[in-house]
C-alpha positions, 0 to 999 in steps of 0.5 A: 399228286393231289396231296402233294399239291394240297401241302404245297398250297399249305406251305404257301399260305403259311408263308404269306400269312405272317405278312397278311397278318401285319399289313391288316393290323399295321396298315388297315387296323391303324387307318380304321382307328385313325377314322375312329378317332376323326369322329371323336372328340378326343382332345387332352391326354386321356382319350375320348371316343365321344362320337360327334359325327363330322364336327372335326371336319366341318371345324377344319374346312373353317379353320383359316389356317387349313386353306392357307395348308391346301393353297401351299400344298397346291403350289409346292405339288405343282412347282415340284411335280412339273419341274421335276418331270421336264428337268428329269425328261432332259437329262434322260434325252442327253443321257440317250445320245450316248454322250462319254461318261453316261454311267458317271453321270447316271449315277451323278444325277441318281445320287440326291435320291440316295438322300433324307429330305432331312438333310437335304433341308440342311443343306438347302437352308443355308444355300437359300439363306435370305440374309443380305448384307455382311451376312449374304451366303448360298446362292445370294451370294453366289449371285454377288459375285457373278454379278446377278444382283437382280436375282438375289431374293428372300427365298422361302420368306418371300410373302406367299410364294415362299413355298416354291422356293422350297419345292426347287430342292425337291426337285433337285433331290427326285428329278434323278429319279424321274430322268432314270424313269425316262431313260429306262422308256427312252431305251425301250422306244425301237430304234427302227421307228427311228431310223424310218422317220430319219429315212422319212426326212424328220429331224431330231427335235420331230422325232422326239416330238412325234414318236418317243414323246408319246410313246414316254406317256405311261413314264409321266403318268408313274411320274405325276402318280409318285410324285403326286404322292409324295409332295401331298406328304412333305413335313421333314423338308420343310421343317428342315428348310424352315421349321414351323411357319403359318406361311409355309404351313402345310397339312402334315405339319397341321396334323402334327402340331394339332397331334401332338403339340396341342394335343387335339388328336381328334383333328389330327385324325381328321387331317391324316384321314383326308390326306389319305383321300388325297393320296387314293385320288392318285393312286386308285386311279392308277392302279386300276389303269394297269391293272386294265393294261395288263388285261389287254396284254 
């Protein structure tokens, strides 16, 4: 019995090992010669693995450009984290009055996630086309016809705010993604307490407000984390919407211009490192929260 206890234990070693194997070589070896590489003075083709301690970062905390990157990535996280969640929290609450056609509209509001930021960008670039005039097309001119007028703007080259402009089509492309969130714990909520708070005399709008609301908190919590984590990444949105702008910069297009444009691989590492930080702020926290819940289970 033992013996046979020992091979499957064996079998199941040398199964996972091959996976174990790559994600510390893929993953954490690449992390750990990327931290190498921020405290080096590799800049140029050829590398060079001089140590000058924290100088790549210390120069970026100087650099002009990189607080305008954590001004923007501030402002695109916040338009498109928050518009994200309430836009996906109501329609999964109209999903969840069990309307005619729910599969279709389920799947309608789940399809922009099936979607690259790519083309979405493509897209969007021509929907938001700040042109005026005889060139006035997208929503400017959509504006036009309806007579919106005071709503036509430049969009993504407005001064400053541009950015915002380009988080609304992050939101249309992942509030599906958060509505299925939400749907999936509006579903979960018993339909007992329901019924008692409607015995109780509590209206719809109390009922949501009371009771489902904050029993959805764990929902928001996975929301805020995944979408955290993935506007502290945008590139590929931005450079399809816009392309490399100083307005619209942001720190992943920073590191790939400092990488690769201009050869600085130093820096580059130095960006890419923080940017990892940023995404462990998030991220470590909530593992540790489930990892509690689960041990209270």
């Amino acid at each position: 019995m033992s013996r046979l206890k020992n091979k499957d234990t064996i079998t199941s070693i040398a199964l996972v090992a091959p996976s174990i194997l790559a994600v510390g070589i893929f993953v954490y070896g690449f992390i750990a010669w990327s931290m190498r590489v921020s405290f080096s003075a590799w800049k140029g083709l050829l590398p060079d693995y001089t140590w000058v301690g924290l100088k790549n970062y210390i120069e970026l905390f100087s650099d002009p450009r990189f607080w305008i990157d954590i001004r923007n990535t501030i402002t695109f996280t916040s338009v498109f984290v928050i518009g994200s969640i309430l836009l996906g929290l109501f329609l999964a609450v109209l999903l969840d009055q069990n309307l005619p056609g729910e599969n279709f509209f389920r799947s309608l509001f789940l399809f922009p996630m099936a979607i690259s930021f790519i083309v979405t960008g493509v897209v969007w670039r021509w929907l938001m086309n700040p042109a005026t005039g005889t060139r006035i097309s997208g929503f400017n001119q959509l504006f036009d016809a309806i007579g919106l007028d005071f709503l036509i703007n430049t969009w993504h080259t407005t001064p400053r705010w541009g950015i915002a402009a380009i988080a609304l089509a992050a939101i249309w492309q992942m509030s599906g993604f958060t509505m299925a969130l939400y749907l999936g714990g509006l579903r979960s909520v018993p339909d007992e307490l329901r019924e008692a708070a409607r015995v109780d005399g509590a209206t719809e709008l109390q009922i949501y407000r009371h009771i489902v609301l904050p029993m959805l908190n764990p929902v928001t919590l996975s929301a805020l984390i995944i979408l955290g984590h993935i506007s502290l990444k945008v590139f590929d949105l931005i450079i399809a919407i816009a392309g490399k702008q100083l307005p619209l910069d942001v720190p992943a297009i920073y590191m790939w211009q400092a990488t690769f444009d201009g050869y600085f691989f130093g820096r580059g590492a130095a960006i890419a490192i923080l940017l990892l930080l940023a995404v462990s702020l998030l991220i470590i926290p909530y593992i540790i929260y489930n990892i509690r819940n689960e041990a209270d289970l």
